[in-house]
C-alpha positions as CSV (number, residue, x, y, z in Angstrom):
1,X,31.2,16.3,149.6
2,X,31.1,16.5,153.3
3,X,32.3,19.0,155.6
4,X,31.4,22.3,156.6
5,X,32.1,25.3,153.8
6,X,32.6,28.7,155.4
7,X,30.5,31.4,154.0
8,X,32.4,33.7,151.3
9,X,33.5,36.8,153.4
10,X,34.1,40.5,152.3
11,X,36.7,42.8,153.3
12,X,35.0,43.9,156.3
13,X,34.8,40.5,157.7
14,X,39.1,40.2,157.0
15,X,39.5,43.0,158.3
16,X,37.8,42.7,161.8
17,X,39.7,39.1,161.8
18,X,42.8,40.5,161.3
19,X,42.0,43.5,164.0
20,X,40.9,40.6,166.7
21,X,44.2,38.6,165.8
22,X,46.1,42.0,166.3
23,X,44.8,42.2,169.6
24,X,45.2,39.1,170.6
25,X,49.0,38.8,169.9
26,X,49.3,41.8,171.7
27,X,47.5,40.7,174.5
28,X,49.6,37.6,174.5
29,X,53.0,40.2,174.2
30,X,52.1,41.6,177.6
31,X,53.6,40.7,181.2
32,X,51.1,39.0,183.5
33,X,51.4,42.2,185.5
34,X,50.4,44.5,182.5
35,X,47.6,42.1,182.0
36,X,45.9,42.4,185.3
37,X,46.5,46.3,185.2
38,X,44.3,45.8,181.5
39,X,41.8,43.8,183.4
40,X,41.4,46.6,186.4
41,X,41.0,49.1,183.5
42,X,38.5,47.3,181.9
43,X,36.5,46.3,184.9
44,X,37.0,50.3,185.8
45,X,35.2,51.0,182.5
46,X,32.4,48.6,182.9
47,X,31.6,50.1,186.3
48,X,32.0,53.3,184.7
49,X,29.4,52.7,182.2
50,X,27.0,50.2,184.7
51,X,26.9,53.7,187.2
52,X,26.1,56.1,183.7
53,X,23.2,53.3,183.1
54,X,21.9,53.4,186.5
55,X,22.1,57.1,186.5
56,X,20.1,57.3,183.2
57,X,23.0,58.6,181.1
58,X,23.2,55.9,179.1
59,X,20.6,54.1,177.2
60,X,19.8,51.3,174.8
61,X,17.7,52.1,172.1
62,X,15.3,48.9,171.5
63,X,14.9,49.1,168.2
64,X,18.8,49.5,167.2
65,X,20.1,47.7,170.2
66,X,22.8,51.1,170.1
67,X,24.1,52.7,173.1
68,X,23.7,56.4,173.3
69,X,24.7,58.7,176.4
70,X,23.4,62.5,177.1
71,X,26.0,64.6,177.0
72,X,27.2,65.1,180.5
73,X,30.4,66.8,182.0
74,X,31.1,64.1,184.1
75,X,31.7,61.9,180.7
76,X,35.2,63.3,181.0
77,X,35.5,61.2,184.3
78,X,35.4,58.1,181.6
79,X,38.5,59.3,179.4
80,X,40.6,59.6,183.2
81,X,39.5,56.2,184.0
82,X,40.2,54.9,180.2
83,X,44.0,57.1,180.0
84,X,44.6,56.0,183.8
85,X,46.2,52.6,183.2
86,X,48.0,53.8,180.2
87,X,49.5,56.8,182.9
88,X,50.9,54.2,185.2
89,X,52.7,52.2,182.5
90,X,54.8,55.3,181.2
């Protein structure tokens, strides 16, 4: 017997596979130019949440590794920045 055996794998694990595959196709389905307005959003979001870190609104608990943020009115700045790419496409 040779060759590697993949571990036996839930639901859960399906299910996140078949959610990844979703989003890949879809990301494959877009136009190059709905791509890079993705990318901006994404890189908008990760400055976003780099300036929230910086600020001390957001923080990584070491024993969970989880990412928690104080609530903070200027959270709704992240949901314009999220919804903005979405606004241009329509």
């Amino acid at each position: 017997m040779s060759g590697k055996r993949s571990p036996p794998q839930g639901p859960e694990e399906l299910a996140w596979k078949n959610h990844n595959l979703s989003q890949l196709e879809y990301f494959r389905s877009l136009t190059l130019r709905e791509k890079l307005e993705a990318m901006q959003g994404m890189a908008d979001v990760a400055r976003r949440l780099l300036e929230m870190r910086r600020r001390g609104e957001l923080k990584t608990s070491p024993e969970s590794g989880r990412v928690s943020a104080a609530p903070d009115p200027s959270a709704d700045l992240l949901d314009e920045v999220v919804k903005a790419p979405q606004a241009k496409a329509e």
